[in-house]
N, C-alpha and C positions, 0 to 999 in steps of 0.2 A: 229354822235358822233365818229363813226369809222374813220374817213375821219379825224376828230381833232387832234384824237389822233396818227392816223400816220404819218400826219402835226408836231405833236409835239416830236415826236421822229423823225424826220428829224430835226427839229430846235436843238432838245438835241444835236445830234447829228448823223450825216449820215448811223452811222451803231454801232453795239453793241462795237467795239472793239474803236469807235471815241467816242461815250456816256461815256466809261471808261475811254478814256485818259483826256476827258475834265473835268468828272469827280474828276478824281485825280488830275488835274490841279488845280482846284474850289477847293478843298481841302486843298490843299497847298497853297493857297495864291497866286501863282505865273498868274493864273488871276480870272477874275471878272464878274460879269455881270453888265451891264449896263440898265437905266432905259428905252432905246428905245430899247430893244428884243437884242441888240449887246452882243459878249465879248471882253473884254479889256486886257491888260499886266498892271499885277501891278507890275513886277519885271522889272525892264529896264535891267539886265542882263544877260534876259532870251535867250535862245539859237535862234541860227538861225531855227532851226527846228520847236521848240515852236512860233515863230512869224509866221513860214509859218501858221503852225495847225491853230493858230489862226485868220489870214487872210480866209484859205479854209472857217472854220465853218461861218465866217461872209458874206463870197460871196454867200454860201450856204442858210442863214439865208436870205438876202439882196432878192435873186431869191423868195424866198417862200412868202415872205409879199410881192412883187410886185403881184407876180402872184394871192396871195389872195386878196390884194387890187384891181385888174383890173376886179377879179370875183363880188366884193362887190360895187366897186363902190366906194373908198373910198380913201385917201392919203396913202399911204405905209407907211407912219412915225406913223401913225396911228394903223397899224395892227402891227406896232414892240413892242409896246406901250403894247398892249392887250396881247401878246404871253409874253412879259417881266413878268407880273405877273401871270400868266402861270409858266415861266421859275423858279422866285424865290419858286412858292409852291411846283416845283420839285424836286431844286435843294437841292444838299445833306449842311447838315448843316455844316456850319463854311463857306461856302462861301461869298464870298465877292460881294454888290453890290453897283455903284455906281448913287446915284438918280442926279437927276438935277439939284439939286443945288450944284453939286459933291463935296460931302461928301458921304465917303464911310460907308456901314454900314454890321454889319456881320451878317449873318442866324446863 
């Protein structure tokens, strides 16, 4: 369970001060989660900065289901899947996420 949960705060985000910014990002509207464990830009006027953050956390995210998927045995698209509904029971409310038949819906 230990192991999950700091699996799951590496997906939040890498560290307390990146779980904040992505936090207050997901707050704002400015981005989303998505239904395969990703985040997204819902703002297309979002800064260059905000694009990086949001590329790092997804490379970051991207490593983690690999490396859990290669422990399990399993597709990686698969464990983004499982940590996504994970992500939405954590993430704070008014966030925005986008399911697969993308259509966005808000916590």
């Amino acid at each position: 369970a230990f192991l999950a949960l700091s699996l799951l705060a590496t997906v939040l985000g890498a560290s307390p001060a990146a779980a904040q910014s992505l936090d207050e990002l997901r707050r704002s509207g400015v981005v989303g989660e998505r239904y395969d464990g990703l985040v997204i830009l819902r703002d297309a006027g979002a800064s260059a900065q905000i694009r990086s953050f949001v590329t790092e956390v997804n490379t970051e995210r991207r490593r983690i289901y690999a490396e859990r998927a290669a422990q399990q045995g399993v597709p990686a698209d698969q464990v983004g899947r499982v940590y996504a509904q994970e992500i939405f029971r954590k993430a704070p409310k008014g966030t925005w996420f986008l399911g697969e038949d993308e259509r966005w819906t808000q916590k």
